[in-house]
C-alpha positions as CSV (number, residue, x, y, z in Angstrom):
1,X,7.4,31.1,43.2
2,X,6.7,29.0,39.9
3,X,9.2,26.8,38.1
4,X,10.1,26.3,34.5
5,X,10.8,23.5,33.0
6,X,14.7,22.5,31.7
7,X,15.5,23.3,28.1
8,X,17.2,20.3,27.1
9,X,14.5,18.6,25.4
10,X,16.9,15.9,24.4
11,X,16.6,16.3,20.7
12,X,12.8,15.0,20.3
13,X,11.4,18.2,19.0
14,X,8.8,19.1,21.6
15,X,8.2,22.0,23.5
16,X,6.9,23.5,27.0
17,X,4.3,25.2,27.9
18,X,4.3,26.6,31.2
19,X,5.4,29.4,33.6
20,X,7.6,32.1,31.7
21,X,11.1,31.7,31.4
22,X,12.5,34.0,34.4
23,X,11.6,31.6,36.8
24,X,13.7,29.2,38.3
25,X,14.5,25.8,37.2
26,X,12.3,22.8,39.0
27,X,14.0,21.2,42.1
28,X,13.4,18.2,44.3
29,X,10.1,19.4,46.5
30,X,9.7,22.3,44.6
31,X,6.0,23.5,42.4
32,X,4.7,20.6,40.1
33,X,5.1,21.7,36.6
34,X,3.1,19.9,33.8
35,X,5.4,19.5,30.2
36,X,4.1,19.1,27.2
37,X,6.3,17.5,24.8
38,X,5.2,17.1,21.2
39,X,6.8,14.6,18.7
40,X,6.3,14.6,15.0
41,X,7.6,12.9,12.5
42,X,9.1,15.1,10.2
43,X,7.5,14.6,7.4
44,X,4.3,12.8,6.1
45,X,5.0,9.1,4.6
46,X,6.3,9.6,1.4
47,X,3.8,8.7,-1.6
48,X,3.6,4.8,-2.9
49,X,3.5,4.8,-6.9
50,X,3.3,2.2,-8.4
51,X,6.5,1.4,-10.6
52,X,7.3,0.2,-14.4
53,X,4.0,1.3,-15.6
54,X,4.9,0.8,-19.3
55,X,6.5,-2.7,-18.9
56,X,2.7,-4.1,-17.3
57,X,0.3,-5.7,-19.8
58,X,-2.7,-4.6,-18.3
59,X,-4.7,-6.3,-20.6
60,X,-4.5,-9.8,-19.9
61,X,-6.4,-12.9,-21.3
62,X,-6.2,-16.5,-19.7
63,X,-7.5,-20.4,-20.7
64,X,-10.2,-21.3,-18.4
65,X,-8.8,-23.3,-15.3
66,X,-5.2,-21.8,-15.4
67,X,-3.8,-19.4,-12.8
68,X,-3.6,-16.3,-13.7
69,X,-0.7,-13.1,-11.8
70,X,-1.8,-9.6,-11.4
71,X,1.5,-8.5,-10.3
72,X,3.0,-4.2,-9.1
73,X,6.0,-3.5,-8.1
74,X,5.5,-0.3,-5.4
75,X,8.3,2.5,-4.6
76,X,8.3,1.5,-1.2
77,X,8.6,-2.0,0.4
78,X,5.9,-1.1,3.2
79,X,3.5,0.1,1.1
80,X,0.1,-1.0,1.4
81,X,-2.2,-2.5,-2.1
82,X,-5.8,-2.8,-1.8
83,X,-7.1,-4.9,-5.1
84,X,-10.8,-4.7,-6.5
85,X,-12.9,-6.7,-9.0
86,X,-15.3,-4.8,-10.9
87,X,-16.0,-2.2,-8.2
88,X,-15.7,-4.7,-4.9
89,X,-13.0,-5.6,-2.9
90,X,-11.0,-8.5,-2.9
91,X,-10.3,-10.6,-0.1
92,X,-7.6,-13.5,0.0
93,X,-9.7,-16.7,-0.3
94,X,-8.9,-20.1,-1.3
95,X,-9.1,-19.1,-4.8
96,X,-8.0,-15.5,-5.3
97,X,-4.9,-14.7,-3.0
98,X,-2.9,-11.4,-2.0
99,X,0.4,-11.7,-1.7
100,X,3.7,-9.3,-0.9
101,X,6.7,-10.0,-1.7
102,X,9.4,-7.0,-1.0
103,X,7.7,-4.1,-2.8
104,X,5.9,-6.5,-5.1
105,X,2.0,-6.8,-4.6
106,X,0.8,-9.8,-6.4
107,X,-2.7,-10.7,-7.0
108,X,-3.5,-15.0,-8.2
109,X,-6.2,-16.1,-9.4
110,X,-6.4,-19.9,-8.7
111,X,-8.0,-22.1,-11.6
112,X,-9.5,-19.2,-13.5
113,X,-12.8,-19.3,-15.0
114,X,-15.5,-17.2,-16.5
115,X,-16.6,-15.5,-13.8
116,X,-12.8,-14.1,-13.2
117,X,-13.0,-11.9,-16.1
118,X,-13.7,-8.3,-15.4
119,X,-12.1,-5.2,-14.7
120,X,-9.0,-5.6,-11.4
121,X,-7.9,-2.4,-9.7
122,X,-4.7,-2.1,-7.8
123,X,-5.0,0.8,-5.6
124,X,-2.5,2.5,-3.1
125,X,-3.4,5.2,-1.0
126,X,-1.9,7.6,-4.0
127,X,-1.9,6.2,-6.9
128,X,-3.6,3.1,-9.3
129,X,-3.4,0.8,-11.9
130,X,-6.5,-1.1,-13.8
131,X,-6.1,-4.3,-15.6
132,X,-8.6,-5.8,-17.5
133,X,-8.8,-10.0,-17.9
134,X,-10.7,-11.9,-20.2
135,X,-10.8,-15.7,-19.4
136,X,-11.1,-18.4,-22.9
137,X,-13.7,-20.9,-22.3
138,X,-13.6,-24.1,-24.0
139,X,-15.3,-23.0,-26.8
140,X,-13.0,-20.0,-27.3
141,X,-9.7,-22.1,-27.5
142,X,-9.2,-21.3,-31.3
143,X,-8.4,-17.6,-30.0
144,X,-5.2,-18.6,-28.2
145,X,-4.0,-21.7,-29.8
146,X,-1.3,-20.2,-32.2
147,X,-1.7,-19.6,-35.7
148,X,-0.1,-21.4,-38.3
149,X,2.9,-18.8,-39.7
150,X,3.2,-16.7,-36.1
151,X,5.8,-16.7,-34.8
């Protein structure tokens, strides 16, 4: 005679697979029975966005040799940011550097020059955000000193 397994799956959500029903509950010393339990989450992670959309400048210019903020704030705290330059991926290095913050995802840029300027893509797993940065050389100062009457 076969054995089923109880039916008090302690509120996990799984279920049993084995002999029908209309046999008797397992005992000590009675037929091995295998169980199956199956656990699921509930739901699939909800989607990170990123936030304030209309508040970012996303096009940004910079003096050469000043630090520069690529900065998102994310609908969740966990969510993950993965940040590209022109097409490549960024790593955190002595002069670009990831950071989190909450649900902030920040992006520096450490003494920027010339070669800094391009096209920066913030990218979760569901949604993105481009920014483009020009960096000012020396010999383009005159473009963000400000002009007489601004102001």
């Amino acid at each position: 005679m076969g054995c089923r397994a109880p039916t008090d799956l302690g509120g996990c959500g799984g279920g049993w697979w084995g002999p029908p029903l209309s046999t008797p509950p397992c005992t000590r010393g009675s037929w091995p029975w295998l169980m199956v339990a199956v656990v699921l989450s509930g739901a699939a992670d909800p989607p990170v966005r990123i936030l304030e959309r209309d508040m970012l400048l996303t096009r940004r210019r910079c003096r050469a040799m000043e630090d520069l903020v690529l900065e998102v704030l994310l609908s969740h705290a966990h969510g993950e940011v993965k940040w590209y330059k022109d097409g490549e991926k960024l790593q955190d290095t002595g002069h670009v550097r990831l950071e989190e913050d909450g649900a902030r995802r920040s992006l520096l840029i450490l003494g920027a020059t010339g070669g800094d300027a391009g096209e920066y893509l913030c990218d979760t797993r569901d949604d993105s955000i481009i920014f483009c940065v020009s960096v000012a050389g020396p010999s383009d100062a005159y473009l963000l000193a400000p002009q007489a009457g601004a102001g």
